[in-house]
N, C-alpha and C positions, 0 to 999 in steps of 0.2 A: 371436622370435615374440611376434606381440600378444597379451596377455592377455584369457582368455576370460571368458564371465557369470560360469564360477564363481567364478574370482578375486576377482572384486566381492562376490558371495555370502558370500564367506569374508572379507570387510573386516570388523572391528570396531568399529576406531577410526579413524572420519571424518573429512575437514576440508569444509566446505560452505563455500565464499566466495560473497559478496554484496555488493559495496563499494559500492552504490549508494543513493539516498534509501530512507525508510522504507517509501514504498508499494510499493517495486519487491519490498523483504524482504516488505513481506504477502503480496505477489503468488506468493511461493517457497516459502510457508508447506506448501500442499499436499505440493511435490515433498518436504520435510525433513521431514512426518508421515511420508510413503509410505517414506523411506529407513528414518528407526524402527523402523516399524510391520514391516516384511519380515525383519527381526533384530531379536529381543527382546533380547536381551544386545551389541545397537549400542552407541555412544558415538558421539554427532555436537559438533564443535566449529563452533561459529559466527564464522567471521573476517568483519567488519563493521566499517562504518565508524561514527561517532559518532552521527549519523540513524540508523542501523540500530538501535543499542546499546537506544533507550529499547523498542526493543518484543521482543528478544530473550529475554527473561524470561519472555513470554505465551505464545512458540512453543510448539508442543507438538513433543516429539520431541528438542528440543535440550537438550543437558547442560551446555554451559559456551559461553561467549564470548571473542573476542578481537577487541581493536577495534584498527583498523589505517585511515592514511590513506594508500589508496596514490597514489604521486604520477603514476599514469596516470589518476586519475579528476578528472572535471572539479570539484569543489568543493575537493578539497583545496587545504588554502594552500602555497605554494612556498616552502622550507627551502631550507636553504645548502648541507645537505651529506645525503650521503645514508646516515648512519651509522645513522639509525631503520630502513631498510630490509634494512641489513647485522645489525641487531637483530632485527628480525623472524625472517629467516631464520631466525638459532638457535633464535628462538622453539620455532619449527615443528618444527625438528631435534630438541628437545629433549620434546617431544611422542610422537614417532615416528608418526605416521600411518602407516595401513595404505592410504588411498588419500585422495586432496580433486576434488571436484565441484566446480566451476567454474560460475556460473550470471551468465547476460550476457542484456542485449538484443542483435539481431542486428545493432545499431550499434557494439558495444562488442567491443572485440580482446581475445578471451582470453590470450593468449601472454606479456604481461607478469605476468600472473598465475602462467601453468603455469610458467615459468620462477622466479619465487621458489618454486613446490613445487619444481621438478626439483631445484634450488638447497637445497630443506631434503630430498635425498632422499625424498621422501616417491614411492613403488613406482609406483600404481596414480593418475592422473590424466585425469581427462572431461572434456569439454565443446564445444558447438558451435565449431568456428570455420573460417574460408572459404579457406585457405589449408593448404598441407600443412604440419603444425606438425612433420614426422617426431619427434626424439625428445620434445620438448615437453610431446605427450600420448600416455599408451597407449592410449585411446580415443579416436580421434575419429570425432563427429557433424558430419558434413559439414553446414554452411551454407546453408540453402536459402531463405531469409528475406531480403528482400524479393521475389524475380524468382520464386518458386512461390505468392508469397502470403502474407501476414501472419497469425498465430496472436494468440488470447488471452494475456499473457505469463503466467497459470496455465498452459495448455495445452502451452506449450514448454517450461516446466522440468519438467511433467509427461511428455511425451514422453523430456523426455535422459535420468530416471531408467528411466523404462520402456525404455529401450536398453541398462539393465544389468540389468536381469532385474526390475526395483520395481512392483508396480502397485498400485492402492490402489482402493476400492469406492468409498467417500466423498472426492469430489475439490472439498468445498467448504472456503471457506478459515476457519479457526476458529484462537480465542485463547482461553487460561485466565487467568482473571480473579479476583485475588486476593478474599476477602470484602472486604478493608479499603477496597479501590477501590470497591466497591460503596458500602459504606458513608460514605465518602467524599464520594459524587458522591450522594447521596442527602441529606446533610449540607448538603452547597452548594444542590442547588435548595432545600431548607425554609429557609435562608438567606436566598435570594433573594425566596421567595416563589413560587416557581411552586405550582400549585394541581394534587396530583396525581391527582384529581379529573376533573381535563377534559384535552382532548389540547394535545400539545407537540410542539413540531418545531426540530431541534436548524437552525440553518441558519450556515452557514462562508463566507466572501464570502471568504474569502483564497486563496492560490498565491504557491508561490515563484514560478511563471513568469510573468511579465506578458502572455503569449499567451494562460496559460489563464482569468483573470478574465472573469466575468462585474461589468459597469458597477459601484459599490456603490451606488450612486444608483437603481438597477433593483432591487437586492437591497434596499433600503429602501421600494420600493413594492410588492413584493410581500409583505413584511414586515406592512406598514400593510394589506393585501387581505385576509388569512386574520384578521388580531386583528379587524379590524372587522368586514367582512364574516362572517365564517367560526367568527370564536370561540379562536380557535385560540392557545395562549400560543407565543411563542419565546424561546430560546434562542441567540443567537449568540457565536459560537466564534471563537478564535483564537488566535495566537502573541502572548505581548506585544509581539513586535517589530512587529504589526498592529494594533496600536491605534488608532493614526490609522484605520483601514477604518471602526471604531467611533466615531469625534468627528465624521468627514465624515458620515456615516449619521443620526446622532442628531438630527439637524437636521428630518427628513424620518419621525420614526419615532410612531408614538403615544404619547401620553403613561402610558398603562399597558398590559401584556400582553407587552412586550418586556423580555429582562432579556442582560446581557452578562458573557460569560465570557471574556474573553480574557486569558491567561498563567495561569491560575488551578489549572490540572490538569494535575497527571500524567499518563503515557500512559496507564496501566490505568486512571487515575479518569476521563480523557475517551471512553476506550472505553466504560468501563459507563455514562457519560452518552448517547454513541450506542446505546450498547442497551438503554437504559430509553426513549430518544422514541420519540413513534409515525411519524418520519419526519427523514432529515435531506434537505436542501437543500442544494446543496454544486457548487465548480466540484470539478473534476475531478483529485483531488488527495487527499492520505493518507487524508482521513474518508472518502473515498467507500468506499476498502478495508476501511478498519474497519469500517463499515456491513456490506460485504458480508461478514466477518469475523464477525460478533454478531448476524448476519440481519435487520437492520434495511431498511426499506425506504431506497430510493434517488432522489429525481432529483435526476438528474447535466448537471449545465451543461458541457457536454464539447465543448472546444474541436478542431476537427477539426484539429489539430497530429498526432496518433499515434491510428492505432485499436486498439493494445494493451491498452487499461488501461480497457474500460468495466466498469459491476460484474460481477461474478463471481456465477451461483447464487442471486442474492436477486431479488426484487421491485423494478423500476425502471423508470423513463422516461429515457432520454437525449435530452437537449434540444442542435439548432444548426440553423446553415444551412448547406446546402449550397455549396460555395464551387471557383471553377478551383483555386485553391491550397492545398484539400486536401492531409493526410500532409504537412506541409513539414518536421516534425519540428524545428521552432524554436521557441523559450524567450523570442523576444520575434518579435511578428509582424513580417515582412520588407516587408509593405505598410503596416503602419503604422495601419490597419483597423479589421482585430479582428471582422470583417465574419460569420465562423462562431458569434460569440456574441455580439455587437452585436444582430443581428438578430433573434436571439430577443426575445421579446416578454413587458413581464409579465402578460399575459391569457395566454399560451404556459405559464408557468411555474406558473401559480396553479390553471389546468387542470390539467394534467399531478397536479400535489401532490394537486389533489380526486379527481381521478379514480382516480389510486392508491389511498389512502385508501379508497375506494368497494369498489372493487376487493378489498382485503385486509380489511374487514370483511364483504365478502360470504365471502370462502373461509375468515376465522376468522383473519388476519394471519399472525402469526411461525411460519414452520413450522422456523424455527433450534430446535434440540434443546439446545443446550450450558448458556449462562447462562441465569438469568434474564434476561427481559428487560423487566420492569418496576420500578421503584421503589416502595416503597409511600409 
């Protein structure tokens, strides 16, 4: 017999997998409050992969981690042998979970997964997936993603939980943010010099995927638009391994108002930088969640690749064009293009940033409750 809501009800001790990049874990963030939040005396473990790990700490609702690369997911690097995986197992076995959630996009096969739980005993196992997993999973949520329609990916890990009884009132997505991160990222702009005094706008020209960039040559003229035109300081962000985004750009950028952070911060110290500006600017990619995460406002240069991941509950414009080759769900564009975010325009982009702004001090901005959200 399959196991009923109560069983789930009666879990205490969690395994929640997520083994994919960090914005997919923001995006899961809701359903692992609502699993908490439904059992006060829960215990939820976070199996994650290395990208997942830096923001596991913010969650709210999780108690410990475990970071895993499983070699069904696409970034992991290929090993010889598969003795880490025969490691893992024990991990888990030695854990004892009372049941593990399983959380996928509707691209991704859960079954390599349920099978290392089946593998760590572990009783009670969920998750979507499109085939009959029989012993696999004791729940399954039948697959209906793509051919009934595409969900918010909040919206579907909010769904799987509420199929075992979870439901939550506030389904926006929210991080705890140490003081020291605060204090940190407040350190760094009086550093810099940003003036916090007038408004700032964090803006991120990067992506892992090369589908989803916006030009940085566009991102440096709309840059030069708001400091001259507009007033406005920036802040641009990124991975040190995008530096170069920053030496092509600087050529093209004002000589004052513009200041650059890239490699510089921690996860929690770049989040409270997203939630001290009055705006980030961003292709379509982890700040955009953090934003929606610390209720910062959004516009998002969102390459029509996937329509899962625009913001979540905050204040935003989603900028592209229309295009046949729409949802192609590729990480490098297949025509070669780039034609859904090529064609946006920086008068497109500079509107959009005003008009928000306009927008959010008519209604009073930040209606985020959690952090602050200004720097002093």
């Amino acid at each position: 017999m399959w196991p009923n809501e109560n069983a789930w009800k009666m879990a205490k001790n969690i395994l929640c997998i997520r083994l994919d990049a960090l914005g997919d874990l923001l995006m899961t963030a809701p359903a692992l409050r609502c699993l908490s939040e439904d059992q006060p005396d829960r215990t939820l473990t976070l199996l994650t992969s290395p990208a997942g790990q830096k923001a596991a700490a913010c969650l709210q609702g999780v108690d410990d981690t475990i970071v895993y690369e499983a070699p069904w997911m696409k970034a992991t690097p290929s090993r010889v042998s598969s003795q880490v995986d025969h490691e893992m197992i024990e991990v888990l076995r030695l854990h004892q979970f009372d049941a593990a959630l399983i959380f996928t996009v509707f691209s991704q096969n859960p079954l390599p997964a349920a099978l290392l739980c089946h593998l760590a005993d572990i009783p009670l196992r969920a998750a979507y997936c499109r085939e009959n997993p029989y012993q696999l999973l004791t729940h399954w949520v039948k697959e209906i993603e793509p051919e009934q329609g595409i969900r918010h990916e909040v919206r579907r890990h909010l769904d799987l939980v509420a199929s075992l009884g979870c439901t939550i009132t506030d389904e926006r997505m929210q991080l705890n943010l140490p003081d020291a991160a605060w204090q940190r990222a407040q350190q760094v702009c009086q550093r810099l010099g940003v003036d916090p005094t007038k408004p700032w706008i964090v803006m991120h020209p990067g992506a892992t995927a090369p589908s989803r960039r916006y030009p940085p040559q566009k991102f440096s003229q709309v840059a030069r638009r708001l400091v001259e035109e507009e007033g406005y300081q920036i802040i641009l962000t990124g991975s040190a391994s995008e530096r170069s985004l920053w030496e092509t750009m600087q050529e093209s950028l004002p000589d004052d108002g513009v200041f650059e952070l890239f490699g510089s911060l921690d996860f929690a110290e770049f989040c409270s930088l997203i939630a001290a500006a009055d705006l980030l600017i961003s292709n379509n990619t982890a700040p955009v969640h953090i934003a929606s995460s610390v209720g910062t406002p959004v516009v998002d240069l969102y390459a029509l690749t996937n329509p899962q991941h625009t913001p979540w509950m905050v204040p935003h414009r989603v900028l592209n064009k229309d295009v046949p080759c729409r949802n192609c769900f590729k990480s490098v564009c297949p025509h070669g293009h780039n034609h859904c975010l090529r064609g946006v325009s920086v008068d497109e982009v500079v509107d959009a940033a005003l008009s928000l702004r306009q927008e959010l001090q008519e209604s009073q901005r930040h209606v985020y409750t959690g952090n602050q959200c200004r720097l002093s």
